[in-house]
N, CA, C and O atoms as a GROMACS GRO file, in nm:
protein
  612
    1UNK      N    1  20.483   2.013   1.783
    1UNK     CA    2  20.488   2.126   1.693
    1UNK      C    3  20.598   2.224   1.732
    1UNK      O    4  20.652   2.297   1.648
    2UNK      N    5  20.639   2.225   1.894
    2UNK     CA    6  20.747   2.302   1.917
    2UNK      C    7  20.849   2.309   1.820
    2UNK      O    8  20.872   2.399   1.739
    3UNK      N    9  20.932   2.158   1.848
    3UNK     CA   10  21.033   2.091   1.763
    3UNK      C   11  21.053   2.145   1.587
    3UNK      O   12  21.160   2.172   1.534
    4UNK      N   13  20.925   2.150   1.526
    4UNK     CA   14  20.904   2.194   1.424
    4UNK      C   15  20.941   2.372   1.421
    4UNK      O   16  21.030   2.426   1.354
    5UNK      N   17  20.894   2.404   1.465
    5UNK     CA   18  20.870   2.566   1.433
    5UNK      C   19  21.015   2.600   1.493
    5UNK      O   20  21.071   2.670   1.409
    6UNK      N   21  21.104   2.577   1.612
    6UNK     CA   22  21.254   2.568   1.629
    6UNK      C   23  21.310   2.527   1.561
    6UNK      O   24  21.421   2.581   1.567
    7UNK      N   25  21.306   2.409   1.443
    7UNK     CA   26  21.429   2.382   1.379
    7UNK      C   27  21.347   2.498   1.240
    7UNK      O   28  21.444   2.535   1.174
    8UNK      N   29  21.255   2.544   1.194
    8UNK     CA   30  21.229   2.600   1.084
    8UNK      C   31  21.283   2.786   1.156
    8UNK      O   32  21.341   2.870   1.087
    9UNK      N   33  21.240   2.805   1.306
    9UNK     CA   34  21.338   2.954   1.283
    9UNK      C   35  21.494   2.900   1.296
    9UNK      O   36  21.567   2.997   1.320
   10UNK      N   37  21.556   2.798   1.288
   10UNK     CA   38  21.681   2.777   1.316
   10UNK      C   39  21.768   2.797   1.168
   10UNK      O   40  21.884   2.836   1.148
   11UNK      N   41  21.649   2.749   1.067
   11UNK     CA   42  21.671   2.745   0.882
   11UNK      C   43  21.648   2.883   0.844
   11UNK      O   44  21.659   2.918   0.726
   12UNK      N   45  21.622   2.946   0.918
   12UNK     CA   46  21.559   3.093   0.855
   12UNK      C   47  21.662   3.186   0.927
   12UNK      O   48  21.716   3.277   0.864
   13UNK      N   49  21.688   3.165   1.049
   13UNK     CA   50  21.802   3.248   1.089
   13UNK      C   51  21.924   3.247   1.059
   13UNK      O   52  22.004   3.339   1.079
   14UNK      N   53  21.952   3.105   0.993
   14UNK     CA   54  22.104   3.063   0.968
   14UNK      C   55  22.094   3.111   0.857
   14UNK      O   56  22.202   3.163   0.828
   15UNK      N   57  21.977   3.130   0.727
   15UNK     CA   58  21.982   3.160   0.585
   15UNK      C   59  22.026   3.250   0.616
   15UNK      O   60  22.144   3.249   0.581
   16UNK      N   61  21.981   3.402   0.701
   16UNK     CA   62  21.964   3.550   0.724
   16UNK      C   63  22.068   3.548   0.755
   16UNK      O   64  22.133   3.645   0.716
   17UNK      N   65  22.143   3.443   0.840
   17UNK     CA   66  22.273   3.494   0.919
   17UNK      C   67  22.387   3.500   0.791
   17UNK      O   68  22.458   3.598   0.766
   18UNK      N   69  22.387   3.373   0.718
   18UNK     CA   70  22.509   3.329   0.595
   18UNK      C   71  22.439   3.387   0.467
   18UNK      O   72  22.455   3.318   0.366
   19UNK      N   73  22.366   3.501   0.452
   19UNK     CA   74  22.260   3.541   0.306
   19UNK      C   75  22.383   3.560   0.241
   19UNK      O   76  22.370   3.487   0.143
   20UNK      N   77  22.531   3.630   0.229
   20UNK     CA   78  22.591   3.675   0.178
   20UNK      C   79  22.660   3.564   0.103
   20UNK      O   80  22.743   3.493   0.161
   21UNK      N   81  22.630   3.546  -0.024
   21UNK     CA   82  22.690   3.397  -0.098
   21UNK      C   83  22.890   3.440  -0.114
   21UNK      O   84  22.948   3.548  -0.119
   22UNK      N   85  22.925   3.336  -0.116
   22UNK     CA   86  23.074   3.374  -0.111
   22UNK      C   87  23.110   3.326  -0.224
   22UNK      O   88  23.089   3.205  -0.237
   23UNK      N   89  23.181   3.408  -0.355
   23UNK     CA   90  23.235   3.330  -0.478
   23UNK      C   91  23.337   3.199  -0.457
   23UNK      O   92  23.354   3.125  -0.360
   24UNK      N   93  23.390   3.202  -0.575
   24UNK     CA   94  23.490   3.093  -0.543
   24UNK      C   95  23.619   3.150  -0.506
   24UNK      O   96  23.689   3.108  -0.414
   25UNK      N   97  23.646   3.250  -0.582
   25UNK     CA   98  23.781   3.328  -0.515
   25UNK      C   99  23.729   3.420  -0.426
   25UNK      O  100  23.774   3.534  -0.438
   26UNK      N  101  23.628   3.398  -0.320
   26UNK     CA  102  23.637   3.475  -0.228
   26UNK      C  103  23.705   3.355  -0.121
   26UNK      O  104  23.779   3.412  -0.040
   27UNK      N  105  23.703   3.247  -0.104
   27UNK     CA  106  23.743   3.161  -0.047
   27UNK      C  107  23.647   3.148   0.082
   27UNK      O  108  23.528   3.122   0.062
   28UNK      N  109  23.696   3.166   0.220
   28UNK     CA  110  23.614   3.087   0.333
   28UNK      C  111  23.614   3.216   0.373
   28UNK      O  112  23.687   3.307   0.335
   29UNK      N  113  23.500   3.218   0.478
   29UNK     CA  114  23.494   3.335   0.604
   29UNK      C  115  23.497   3.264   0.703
   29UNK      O  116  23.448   3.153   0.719
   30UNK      N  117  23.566   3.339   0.783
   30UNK     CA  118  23.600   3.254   0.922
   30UNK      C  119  23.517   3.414   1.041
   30UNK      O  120  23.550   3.532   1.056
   31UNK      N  121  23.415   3.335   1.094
   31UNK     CA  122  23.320   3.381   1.196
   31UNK      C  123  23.354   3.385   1.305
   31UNK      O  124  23.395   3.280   1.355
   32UNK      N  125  23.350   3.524   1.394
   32UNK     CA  126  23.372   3.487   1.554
   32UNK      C  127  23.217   3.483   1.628
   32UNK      O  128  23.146   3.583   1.644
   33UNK      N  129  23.188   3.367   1.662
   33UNK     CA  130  23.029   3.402   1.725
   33UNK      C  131  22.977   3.485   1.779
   33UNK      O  132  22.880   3.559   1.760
   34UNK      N  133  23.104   3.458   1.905
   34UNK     CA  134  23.044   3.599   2.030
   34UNK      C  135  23.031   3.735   2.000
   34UNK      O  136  22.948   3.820   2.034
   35UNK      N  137  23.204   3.738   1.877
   35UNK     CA  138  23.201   3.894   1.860
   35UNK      C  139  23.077   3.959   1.742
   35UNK      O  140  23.051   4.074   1.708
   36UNK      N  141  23.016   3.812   1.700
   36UNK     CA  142  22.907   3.850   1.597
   36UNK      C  143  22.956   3.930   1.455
   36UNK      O  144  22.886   4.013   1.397
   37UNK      N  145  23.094   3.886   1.413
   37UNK     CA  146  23.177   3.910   1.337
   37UNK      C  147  23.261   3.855   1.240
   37UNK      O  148  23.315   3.753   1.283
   38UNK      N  149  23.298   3.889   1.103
   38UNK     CA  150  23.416   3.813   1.033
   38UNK      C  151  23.522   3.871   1.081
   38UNK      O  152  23.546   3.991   1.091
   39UNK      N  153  23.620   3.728   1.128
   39UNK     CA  154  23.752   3.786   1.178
   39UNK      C  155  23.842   3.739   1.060
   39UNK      O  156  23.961   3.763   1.082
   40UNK      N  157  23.814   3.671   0.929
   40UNK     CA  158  23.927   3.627   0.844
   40UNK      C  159  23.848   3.557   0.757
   40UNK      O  160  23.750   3.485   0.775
   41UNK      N  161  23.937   3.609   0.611
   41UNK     CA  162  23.910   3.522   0.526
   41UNK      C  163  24.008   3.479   0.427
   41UNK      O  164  24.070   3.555   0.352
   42UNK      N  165  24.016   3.340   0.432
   42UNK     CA  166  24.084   3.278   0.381
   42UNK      C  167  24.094   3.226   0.256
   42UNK      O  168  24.001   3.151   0.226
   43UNK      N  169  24.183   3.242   0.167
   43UNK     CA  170  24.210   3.215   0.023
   43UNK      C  171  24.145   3.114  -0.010
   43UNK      O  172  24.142   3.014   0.062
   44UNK      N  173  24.079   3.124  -0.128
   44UNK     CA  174  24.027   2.994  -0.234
   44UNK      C  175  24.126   2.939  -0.261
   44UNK      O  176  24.213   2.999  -0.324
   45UNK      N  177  24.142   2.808  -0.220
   45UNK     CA  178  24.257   2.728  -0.331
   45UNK      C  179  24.237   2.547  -0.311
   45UNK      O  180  24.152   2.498  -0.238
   46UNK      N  181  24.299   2.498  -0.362
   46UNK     CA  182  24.295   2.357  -0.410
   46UNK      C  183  24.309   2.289  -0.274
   46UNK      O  184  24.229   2.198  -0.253
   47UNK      N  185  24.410   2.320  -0.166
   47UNK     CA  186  24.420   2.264  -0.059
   47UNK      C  187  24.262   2.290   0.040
   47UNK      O  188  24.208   2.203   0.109
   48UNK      N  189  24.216   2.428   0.021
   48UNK     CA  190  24.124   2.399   0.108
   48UNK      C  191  23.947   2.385   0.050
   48UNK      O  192  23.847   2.410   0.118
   49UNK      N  193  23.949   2.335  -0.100
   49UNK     CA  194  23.834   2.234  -0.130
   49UNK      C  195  23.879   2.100  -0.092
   49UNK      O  196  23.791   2.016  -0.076
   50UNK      N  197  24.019   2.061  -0.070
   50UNK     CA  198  24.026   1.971  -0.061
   50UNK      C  199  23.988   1.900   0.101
   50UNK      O  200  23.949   1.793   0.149
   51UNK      N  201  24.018   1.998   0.132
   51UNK     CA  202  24.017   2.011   0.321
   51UNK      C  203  23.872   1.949   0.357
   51UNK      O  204  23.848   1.848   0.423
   52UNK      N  205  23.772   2.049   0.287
   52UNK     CA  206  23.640   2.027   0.283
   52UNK      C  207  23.548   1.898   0.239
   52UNK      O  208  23.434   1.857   0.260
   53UNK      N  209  23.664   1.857   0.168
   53UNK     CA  210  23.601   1.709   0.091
   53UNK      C  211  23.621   1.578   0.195
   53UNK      O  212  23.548   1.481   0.216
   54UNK      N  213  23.780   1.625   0.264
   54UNK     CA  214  23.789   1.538   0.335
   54UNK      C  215  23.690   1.499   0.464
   54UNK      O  216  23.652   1.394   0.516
   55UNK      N  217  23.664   1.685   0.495
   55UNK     CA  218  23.582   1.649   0.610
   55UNK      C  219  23.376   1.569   0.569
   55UNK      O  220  23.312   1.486   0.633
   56UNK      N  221  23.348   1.626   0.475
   56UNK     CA  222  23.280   1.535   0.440
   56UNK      C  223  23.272   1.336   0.417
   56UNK      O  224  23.185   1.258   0.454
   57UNK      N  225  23.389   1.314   0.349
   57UNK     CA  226  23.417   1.212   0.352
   57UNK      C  227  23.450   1.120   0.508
   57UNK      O  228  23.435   1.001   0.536
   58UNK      N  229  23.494   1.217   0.576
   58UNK     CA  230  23.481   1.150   0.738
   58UNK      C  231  23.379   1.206   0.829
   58UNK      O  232  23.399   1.254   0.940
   59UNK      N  233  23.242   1.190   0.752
   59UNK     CA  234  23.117   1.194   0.828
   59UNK      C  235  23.060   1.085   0.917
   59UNK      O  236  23.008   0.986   0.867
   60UNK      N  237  23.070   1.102   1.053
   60UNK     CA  238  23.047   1.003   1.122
   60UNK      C  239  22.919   0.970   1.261
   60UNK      O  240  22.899   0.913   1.369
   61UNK      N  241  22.862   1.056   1.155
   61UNK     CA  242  22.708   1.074   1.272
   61UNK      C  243  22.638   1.201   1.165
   61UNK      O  244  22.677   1.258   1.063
   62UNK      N  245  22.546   1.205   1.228
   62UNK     CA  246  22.461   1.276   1.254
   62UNK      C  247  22.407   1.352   1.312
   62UNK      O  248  22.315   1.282   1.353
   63UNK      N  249  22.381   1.504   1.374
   63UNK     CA  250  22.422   1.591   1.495
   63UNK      C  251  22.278   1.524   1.542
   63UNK      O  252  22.189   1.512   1.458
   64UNK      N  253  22.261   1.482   1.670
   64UNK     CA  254  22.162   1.450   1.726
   64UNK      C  255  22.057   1.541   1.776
   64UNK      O  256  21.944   1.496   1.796
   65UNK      N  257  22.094   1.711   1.805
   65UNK     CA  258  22.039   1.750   1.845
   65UNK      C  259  21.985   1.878   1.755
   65UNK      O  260  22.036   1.886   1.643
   66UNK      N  261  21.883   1.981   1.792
   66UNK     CA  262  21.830   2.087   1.719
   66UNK      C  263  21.944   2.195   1.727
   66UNK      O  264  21.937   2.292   1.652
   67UNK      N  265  22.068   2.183   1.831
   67UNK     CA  266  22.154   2.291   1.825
   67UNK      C  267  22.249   2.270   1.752
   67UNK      O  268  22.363   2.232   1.778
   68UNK      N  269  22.208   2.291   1.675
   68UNK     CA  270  22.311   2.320   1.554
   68UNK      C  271  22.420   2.410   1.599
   68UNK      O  272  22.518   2.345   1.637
   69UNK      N  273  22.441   2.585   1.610
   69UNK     CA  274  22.511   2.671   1.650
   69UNK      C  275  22.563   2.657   1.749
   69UNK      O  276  22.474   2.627   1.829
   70UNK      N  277  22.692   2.661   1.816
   70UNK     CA  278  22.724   2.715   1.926
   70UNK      C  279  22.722   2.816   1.956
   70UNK      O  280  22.726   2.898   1.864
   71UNK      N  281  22.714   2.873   2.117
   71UNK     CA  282  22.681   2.997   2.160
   71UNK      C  283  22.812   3.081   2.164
   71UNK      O  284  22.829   3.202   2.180
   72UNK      N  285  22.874   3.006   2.150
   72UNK     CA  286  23.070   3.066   2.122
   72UNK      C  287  23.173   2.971   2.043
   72UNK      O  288  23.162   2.850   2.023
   73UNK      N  289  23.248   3.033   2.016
   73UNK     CA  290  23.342   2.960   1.889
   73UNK      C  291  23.348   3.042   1.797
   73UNK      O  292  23.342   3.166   1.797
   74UNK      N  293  23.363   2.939   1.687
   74UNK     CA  294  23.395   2.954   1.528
   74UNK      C  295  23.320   2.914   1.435
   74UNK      O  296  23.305   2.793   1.418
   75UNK      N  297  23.246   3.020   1.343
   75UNK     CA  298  23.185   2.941   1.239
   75UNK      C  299  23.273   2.967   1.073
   75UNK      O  300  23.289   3.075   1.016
   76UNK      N  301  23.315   2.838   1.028
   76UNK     CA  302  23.408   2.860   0.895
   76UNK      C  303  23.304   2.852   0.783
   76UNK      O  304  23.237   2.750   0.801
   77UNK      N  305  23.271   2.910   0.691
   77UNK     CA  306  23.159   2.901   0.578
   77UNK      C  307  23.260   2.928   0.462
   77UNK      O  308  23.332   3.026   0.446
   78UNK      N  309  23.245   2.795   0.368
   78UNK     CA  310  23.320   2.765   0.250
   78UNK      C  311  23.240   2.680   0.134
   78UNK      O  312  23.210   2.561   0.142
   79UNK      N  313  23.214   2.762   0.033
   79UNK     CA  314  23.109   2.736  -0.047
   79UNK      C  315  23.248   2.677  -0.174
   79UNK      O  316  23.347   2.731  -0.223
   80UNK      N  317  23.180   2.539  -0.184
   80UNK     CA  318  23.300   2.429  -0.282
   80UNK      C  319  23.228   2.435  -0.438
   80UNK      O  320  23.113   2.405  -0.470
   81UNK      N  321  23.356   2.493  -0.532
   81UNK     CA  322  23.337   2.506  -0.649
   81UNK      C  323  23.452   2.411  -0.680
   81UNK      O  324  23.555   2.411  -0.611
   82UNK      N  325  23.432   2.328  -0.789
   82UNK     CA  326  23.244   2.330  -0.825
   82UNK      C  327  23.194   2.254  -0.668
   82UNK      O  328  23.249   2.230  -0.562
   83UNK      N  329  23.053   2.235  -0.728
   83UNK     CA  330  22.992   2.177  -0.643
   83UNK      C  331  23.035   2.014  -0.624
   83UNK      O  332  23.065   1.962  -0.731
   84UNK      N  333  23.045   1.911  -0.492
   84UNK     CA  334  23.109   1.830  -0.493
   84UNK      C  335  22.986   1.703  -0.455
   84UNK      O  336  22.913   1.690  -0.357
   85UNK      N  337  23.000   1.631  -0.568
   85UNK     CA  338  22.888   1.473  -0.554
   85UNK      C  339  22.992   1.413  -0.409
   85UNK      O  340  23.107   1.435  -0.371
   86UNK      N  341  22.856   1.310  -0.350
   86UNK     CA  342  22.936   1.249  -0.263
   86UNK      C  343  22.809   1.172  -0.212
   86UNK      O  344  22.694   1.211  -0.195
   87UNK      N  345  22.875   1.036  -0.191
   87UNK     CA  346  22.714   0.961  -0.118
   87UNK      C  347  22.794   0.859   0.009
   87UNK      O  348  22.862   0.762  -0.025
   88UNK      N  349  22.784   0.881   0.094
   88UNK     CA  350  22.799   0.819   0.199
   88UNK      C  351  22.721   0.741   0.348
   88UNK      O  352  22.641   0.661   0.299
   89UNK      N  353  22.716   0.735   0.430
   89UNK     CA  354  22.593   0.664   0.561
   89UNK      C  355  22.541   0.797   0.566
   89UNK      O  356  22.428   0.812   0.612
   90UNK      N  357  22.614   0.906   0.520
   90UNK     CA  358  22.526   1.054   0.647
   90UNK      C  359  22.516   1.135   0.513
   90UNK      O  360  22.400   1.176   0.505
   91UNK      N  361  22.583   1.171   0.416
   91UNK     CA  362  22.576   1.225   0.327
   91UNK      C  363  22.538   1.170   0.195
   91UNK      O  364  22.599   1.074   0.149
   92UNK      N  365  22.430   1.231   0.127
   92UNK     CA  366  22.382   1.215  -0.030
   92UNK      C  367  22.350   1.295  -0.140
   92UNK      O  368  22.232   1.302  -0.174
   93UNK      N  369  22.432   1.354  -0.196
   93UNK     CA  370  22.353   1.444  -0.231
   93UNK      C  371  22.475   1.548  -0.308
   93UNK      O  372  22.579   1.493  -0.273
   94UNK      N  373  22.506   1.643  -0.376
   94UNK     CA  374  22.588   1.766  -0.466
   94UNK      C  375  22.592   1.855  -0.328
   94UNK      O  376  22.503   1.930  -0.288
   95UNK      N  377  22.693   1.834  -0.277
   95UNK     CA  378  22.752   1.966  -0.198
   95UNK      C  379  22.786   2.067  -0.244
   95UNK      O  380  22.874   2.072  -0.330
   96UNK      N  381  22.728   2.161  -0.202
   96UNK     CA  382  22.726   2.313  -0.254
   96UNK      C  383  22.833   2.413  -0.185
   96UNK      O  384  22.916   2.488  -0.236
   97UNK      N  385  22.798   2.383  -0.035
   97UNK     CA  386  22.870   2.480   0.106
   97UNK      C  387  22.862   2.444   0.203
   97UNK      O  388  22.759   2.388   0.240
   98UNK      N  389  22.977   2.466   0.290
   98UNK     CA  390  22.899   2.398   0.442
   98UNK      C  391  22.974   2.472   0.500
   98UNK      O  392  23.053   2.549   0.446
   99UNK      N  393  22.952   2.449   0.678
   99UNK     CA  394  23.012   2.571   0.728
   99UNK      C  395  23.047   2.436   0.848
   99UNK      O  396  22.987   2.329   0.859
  100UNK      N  397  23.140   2.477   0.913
  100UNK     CA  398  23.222   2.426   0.994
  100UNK      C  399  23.272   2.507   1.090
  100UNK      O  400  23.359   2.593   1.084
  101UNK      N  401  23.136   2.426   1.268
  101UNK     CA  402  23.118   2.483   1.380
  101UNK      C  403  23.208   2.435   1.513
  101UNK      O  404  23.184   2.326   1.566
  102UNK      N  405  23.295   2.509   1.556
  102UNK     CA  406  23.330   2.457   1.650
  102UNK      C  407  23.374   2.528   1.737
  102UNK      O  408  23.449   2.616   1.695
  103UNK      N  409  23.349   2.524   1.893
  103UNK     CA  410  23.363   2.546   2.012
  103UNK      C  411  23.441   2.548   2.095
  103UNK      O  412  23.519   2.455   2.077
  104UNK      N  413  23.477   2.632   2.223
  104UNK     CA  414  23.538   2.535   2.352
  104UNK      C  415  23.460   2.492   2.427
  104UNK      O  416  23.499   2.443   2.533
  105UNK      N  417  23.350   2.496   2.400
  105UNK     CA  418  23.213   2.416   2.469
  105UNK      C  419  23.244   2.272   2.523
  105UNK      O  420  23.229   2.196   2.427
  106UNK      N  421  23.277   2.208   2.624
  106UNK     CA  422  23.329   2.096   2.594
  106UNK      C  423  23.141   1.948   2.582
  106UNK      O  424  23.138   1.826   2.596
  107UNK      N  425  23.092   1.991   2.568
  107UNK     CA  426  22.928   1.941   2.512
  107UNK      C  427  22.924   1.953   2.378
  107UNK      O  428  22.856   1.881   2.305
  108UNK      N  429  23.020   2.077   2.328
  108UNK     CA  430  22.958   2.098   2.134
  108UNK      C  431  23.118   2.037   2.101
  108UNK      O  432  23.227   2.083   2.135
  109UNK      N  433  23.087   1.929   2.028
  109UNK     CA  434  23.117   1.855   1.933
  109UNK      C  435  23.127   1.925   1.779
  109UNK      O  436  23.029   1.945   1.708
  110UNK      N  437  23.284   1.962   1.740
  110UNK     CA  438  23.268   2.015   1.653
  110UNK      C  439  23.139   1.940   1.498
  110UNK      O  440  23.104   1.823   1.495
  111UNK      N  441  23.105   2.026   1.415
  111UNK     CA  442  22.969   2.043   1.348
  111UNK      C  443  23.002   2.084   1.204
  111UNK      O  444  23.044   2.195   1.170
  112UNK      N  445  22.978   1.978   1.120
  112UNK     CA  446  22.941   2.047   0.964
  112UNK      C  447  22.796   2.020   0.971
  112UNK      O  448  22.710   1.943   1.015
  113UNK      N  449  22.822   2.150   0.890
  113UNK     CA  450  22.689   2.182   0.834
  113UNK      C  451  22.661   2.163   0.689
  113UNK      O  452  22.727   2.240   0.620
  114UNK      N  453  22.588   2.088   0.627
  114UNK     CA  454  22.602   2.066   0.477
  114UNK      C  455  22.499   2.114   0.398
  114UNK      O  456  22.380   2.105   0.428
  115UNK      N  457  22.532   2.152   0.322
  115UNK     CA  458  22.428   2.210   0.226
  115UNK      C  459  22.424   2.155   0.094
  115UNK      O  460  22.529   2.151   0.030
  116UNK      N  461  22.253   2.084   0.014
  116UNK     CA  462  22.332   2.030  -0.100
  116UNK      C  463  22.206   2.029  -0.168
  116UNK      O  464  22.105   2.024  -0.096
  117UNK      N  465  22.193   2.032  -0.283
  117UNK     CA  466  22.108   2.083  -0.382
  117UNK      C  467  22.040   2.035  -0.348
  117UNK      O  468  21.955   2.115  -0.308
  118UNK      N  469  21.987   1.857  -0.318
  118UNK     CA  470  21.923   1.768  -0.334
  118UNK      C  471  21.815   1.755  -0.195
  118UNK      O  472  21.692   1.763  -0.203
  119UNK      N  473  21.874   1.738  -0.102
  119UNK     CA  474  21.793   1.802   0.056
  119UNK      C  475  21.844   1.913   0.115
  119UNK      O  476  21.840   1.938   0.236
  120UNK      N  477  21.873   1.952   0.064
  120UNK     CA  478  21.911   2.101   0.139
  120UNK      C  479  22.028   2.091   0.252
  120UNK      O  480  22.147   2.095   0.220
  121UNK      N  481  21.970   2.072   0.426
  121UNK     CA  482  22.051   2.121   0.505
  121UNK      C  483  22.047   1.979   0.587
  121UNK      O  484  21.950   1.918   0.633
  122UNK      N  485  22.204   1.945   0.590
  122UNK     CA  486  22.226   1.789   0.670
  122UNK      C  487  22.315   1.878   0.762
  122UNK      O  488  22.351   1.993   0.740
  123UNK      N  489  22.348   1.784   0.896
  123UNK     CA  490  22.438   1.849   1.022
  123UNK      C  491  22.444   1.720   1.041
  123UNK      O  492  22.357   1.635   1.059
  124UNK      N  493  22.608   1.713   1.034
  124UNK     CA  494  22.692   1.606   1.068
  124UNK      C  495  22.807   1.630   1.175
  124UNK      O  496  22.866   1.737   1.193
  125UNK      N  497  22.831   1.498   1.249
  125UNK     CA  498  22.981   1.521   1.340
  125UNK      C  499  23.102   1.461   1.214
  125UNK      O  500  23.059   1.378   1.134
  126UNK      N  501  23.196   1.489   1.206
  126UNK     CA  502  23.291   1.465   1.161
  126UNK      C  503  23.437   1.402   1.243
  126UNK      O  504  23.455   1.402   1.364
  127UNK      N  505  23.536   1.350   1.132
  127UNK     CA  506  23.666   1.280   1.237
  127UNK      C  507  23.766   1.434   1.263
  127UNK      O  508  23.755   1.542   1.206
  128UNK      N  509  23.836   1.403   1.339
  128UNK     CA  510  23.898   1.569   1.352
  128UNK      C  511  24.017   1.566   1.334
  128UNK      O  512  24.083   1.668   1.352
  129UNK      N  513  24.078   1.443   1.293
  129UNK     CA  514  24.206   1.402   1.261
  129UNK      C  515  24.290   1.554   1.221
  129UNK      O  516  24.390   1.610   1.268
  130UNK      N  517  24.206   1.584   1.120
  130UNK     CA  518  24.275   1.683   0.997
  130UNK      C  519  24.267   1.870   1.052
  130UNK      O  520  24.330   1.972   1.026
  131UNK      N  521  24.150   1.833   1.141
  131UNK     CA  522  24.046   1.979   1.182
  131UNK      C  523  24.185   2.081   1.280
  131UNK      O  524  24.180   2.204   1.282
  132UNK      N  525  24.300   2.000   1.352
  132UNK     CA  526  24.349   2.102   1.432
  132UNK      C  527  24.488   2.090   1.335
  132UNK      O  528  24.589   2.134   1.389
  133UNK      N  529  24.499   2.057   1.253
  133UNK     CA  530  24.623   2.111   1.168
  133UNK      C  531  24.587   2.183   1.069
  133UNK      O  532  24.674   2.256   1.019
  134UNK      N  533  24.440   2.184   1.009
  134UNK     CA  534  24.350   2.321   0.911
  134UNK      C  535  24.384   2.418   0.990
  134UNK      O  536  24.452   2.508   0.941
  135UNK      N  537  24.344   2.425   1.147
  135UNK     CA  538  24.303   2.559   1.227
  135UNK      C  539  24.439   2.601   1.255
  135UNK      O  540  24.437   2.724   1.250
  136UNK      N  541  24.581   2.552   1.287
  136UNK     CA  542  24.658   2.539   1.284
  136UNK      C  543  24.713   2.660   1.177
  136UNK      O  544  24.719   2.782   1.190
  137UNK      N  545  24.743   2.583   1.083
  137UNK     CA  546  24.811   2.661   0.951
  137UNK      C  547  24.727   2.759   0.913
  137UNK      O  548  24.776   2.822   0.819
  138UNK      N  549  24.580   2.817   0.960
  138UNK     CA  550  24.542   2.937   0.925
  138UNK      C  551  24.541   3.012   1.063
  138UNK      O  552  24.488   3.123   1.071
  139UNK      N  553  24.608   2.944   1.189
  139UNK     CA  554  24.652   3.082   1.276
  139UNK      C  555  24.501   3.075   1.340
  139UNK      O  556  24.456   3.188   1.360
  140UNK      N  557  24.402   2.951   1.380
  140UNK     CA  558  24.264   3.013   1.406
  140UNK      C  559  24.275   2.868   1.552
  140UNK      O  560  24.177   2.835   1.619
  141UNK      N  561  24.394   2.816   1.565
  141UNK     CA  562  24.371   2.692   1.694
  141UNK      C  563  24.415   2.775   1.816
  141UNK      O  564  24.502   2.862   1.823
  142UNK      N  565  24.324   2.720   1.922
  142UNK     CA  566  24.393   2.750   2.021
  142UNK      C  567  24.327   2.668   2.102
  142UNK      O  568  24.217   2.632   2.062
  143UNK      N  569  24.367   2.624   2.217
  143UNK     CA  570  24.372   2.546   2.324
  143UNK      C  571  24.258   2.499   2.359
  143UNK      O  572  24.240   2.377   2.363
  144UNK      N  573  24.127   2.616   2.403
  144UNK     CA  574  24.054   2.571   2.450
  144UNK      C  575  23.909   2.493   2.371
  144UNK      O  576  23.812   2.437   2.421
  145UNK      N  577  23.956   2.527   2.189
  145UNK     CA  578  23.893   2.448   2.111
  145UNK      C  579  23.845   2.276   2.158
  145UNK      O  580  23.924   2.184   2.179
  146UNK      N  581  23.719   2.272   2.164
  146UNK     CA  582  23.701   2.115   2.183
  146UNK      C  583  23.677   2.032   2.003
  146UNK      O  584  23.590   2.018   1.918
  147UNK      N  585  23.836   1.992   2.030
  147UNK     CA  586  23.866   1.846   1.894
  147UNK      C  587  23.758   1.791   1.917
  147UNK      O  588  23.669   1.789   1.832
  148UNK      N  589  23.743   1.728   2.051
  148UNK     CA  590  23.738   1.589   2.038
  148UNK      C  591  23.584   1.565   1.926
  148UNK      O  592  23.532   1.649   1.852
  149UNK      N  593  23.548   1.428   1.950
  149UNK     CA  594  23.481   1.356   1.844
  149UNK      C  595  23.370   1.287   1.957
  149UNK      O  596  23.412   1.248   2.066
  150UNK      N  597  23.212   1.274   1.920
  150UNK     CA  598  23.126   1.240   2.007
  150UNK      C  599  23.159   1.097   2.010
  150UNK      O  600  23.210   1.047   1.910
  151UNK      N  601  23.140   1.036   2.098
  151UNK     CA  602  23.132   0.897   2.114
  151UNK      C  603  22.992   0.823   2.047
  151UNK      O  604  22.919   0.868   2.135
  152UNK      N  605  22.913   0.757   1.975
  152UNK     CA  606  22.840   0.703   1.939
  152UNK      C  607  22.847   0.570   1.988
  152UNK      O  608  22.919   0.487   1.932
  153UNK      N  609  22.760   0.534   2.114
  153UNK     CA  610  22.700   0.378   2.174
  153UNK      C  611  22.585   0.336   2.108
  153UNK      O  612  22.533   0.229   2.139
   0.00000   0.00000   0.00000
């Protein structure tokens, strides 16, 4: 019952934390954890629904564990208009928003978070091919970000 009642305040704190819905031309908010703050937000536009689609489309796990959040990093929250169908091994379902977690944690494995009409809230690992030339061109990479990608045995 632990397990239960932790991942249900984990759904209730993340609602409370992201309550503020973001239009479509509001584009992304880019989160600093620690500072418990928006440090940037970034333009709605065609390149970065597209960004978002990709990282969905290279869903390659499943977050194994109840920690969803990192305790430091970046959280990116980008709500995709329209909403985007997509059925894949990890994903099923009308994507609505997801937010995209990542760390210098070298344990946290960067993290989407998906949100989609149909089950609500999936947490996936993703490929990161694309993830440090996004962070890159919006001025948000730096060094001690952990890319890498979990290993799955």
């Amino acid at each position: 019952m632990k397990i239960l009642d932790r991942l249900l305040f984990l759904v209730i704190a993340f609602s409370l934390f992201f309550a503020q819905t973001v239009g479509a031309t509001d584009g992304a908010e880019v989160f600093d954890i620690k500072k418990d703050e928006i440090i940037l937000t970034i333009r709605n536009s065609n390149s970065l629904q597209n960004q978002v689609k990709e990282w969905l489309s290279s869903a390659n796990g499943a977050v194994g564990s109840f920690r969803i959040e990192p305790s430091e990093g970046i959280a990116i929250k980008i709500t995709l208009m329209p909403p985007y169908k997509i059925n894949n091994d990890w994903i099923n379902g009308t994507v609505t928003e997801v937010v995209m977690f990542i760390s210098p944690s070298k344990t946290y494995f960067p993290t989407l978070l998906v949100f989609t009409k149909e089950k609500g809230l999936i947490a996936v690992h993703v490929k990161t091919h694309s993830l440090k030339t996004f962070l890159k061109k919006n001025k948000l990479f730096y060094q001690e970000l952990n890319l890498t990608e979990p290993s799955f045995n």
